[in-house]
N, C-alpha and C positions, 0 to 999 in steps of 0.2 A: 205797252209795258217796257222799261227800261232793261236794259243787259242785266244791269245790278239786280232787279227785283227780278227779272228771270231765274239766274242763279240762285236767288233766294228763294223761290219759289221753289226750284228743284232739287234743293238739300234740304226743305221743309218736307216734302213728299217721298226725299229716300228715308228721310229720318222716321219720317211714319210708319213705311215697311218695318225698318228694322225694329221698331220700336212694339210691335205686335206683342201683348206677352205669350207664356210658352209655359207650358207648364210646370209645378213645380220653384219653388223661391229663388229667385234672384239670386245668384253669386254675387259676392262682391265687386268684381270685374263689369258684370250688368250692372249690378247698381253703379260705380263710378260711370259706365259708358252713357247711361241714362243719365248721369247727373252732367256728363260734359255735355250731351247732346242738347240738354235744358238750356245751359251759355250759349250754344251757337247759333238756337236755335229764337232764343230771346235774342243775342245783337241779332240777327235779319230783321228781326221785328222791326226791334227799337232803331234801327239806320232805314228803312225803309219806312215808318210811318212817324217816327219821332216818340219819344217817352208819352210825352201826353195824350195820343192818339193810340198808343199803343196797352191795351187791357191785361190785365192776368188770364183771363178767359179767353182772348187771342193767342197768347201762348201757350196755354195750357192744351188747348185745340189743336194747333200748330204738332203734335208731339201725340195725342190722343193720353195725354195725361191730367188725373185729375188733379182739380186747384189745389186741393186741401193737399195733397205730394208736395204743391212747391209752396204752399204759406211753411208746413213743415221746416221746408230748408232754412228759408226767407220770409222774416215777418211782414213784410209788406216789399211794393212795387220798389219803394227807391231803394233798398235793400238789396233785392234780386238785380238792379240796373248798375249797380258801384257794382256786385260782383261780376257782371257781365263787364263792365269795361275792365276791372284788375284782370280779367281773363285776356282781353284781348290786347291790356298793355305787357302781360308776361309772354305772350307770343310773339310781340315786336320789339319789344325793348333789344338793346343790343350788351349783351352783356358787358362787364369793364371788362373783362378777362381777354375779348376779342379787342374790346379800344387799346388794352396796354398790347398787343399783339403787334398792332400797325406800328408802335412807335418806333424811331431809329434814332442813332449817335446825331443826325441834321435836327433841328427844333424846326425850321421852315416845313419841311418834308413830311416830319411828324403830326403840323397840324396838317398839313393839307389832305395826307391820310385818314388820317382821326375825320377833318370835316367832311370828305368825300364820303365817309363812312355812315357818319352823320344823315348828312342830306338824302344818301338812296334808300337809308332806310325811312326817312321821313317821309319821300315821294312814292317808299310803296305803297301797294293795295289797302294793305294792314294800315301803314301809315294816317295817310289822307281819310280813309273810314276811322278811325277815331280821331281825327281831327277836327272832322266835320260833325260827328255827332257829338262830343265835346262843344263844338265852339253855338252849335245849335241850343244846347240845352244851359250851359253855363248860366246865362243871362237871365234865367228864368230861375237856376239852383247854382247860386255862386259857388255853394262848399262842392258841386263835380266838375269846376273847373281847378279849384284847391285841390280838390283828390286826384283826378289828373294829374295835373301839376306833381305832385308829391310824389306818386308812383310812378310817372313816367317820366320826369325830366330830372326831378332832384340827383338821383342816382346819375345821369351824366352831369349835369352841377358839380356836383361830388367829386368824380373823376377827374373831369376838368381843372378845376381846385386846384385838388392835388398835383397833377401833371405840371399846372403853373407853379406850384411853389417849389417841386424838385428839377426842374429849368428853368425857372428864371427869377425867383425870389434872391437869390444871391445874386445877381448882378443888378436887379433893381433897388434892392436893398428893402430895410422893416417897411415903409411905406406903401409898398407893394400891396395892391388890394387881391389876393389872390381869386376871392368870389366873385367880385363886381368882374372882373377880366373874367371868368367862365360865364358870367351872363352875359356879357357883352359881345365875347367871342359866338355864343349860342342862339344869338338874334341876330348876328352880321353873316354869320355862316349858313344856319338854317335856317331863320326866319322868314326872310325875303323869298328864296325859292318854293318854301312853304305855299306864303302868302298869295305868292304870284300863282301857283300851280293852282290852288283855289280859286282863281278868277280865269282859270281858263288858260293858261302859259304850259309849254313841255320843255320839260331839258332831259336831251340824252348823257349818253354819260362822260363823254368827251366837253359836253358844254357845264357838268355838276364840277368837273377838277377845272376846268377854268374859271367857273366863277371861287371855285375851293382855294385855287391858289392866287386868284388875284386877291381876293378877300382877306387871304390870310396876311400877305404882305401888305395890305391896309391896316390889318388888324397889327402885327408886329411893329410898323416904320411909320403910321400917319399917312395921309395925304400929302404933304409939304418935303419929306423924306422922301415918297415914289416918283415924284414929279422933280425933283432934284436929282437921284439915282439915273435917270433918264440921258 
């Protein structure tokens, strides 16, 4: 059994302690803490055996909760799995409020902040588990790569945007794609160490602001500009 399915294991079994009822009706405080422990307790599931392999009856078990509790919530499986990922994209998303934070008076300095920002949160725990159980079931349910997508990156899209067009749409001028440059920037930045960390690659954090800043001054100046500057 892996570390991952260890730990999963062992938060499925405190959650069962705690989850014993007790007499007397539920406060509302039980009933939310019983309804998060249902999210947490479903992603173990679904990252450890995948949506398809994974039952309403496995997690209902998981919990010592009856099914007909969670059809209640959730009309069916894909239902219960969108909210279990919106759960787990609100736990890592990075707020804007923290990205307008890092910014400073330098635009170089600002993204390299913003992208170092970027990428640790992408290469964390939280990160890579929904990336992976994402990019697992996508293929199979295009619209939970769309909903992904929408819920977890659009909002820095968003950000990004805008960042671009109150530094540097006036010196670019109207022409200025401000969206296409926040995709662009969001694939040259984190994509790659994403991608790579998926296949087995580690970056400390000394080597995330090196690739953050060489990236960036890729992404600012061209190829033909850095090897010129030189």
């Amino acid at each position: 059994m892996t570390t991952e399915k260890k730990a999963g294991k062992k938060r499925a079994d405190s959650r069962k302690k705690a989850a014993r009822p007790g007499p007397g009706r539920p406060t509302k405080s039980q009933s939310m803490s019983r309804h998060v422990e249902l999210l947490d307790s479903a992603l173990d599931l679904f990252s450890e055996k995948g949506y398809q392999h994974t039952t309403m009856d496995d997690i209902a078990a998981s919990l010592g909760m009856a099914k007909r509790t969670i059809y209640s919530h959730y009309g069916d499986k894909k239902a219960l799995f969108k909210a279990v990922l919106q759960r787990a994209i609100d736990a890592w998303i990075i707020p804007t409020e923290r990205l307008r934070s890092a910014e400073t008076d330098d635009l170089d300095e600002t993204l390299v902040r913003v992208g170092s920002l970027l990428v640790e949160n992408m290469l964390s725990d939280a990160g890579l588990r929904l990336l992976r159980i994402t990019n697992a079931e996508a293929y199979r349910m295009p619209e939970i790569g769309a909903f992904t997508n929408e819920q977890g990156t659009r909002p820095t899209l968003d950000y990004l945007a805008d960042l671009f067009r109150r530094r540097m749409q006036r010196k670019r001028g109207s022409a200025f794609d401000a969206d296409r440059a926040a995709f662009a920037f969001l694939n040259i930045i984190v994509g790659a160490p994403a991608n790579l960390t998926a296949w087995g690659m580690t970056f400390d954090r000394d080597s995330i602001t090196e690739h953050a800043r060489y990236s960036v001054k890729l992404f600012l100046h061209g190829v033909l500009d850095d090897q010129a500057g030189r």
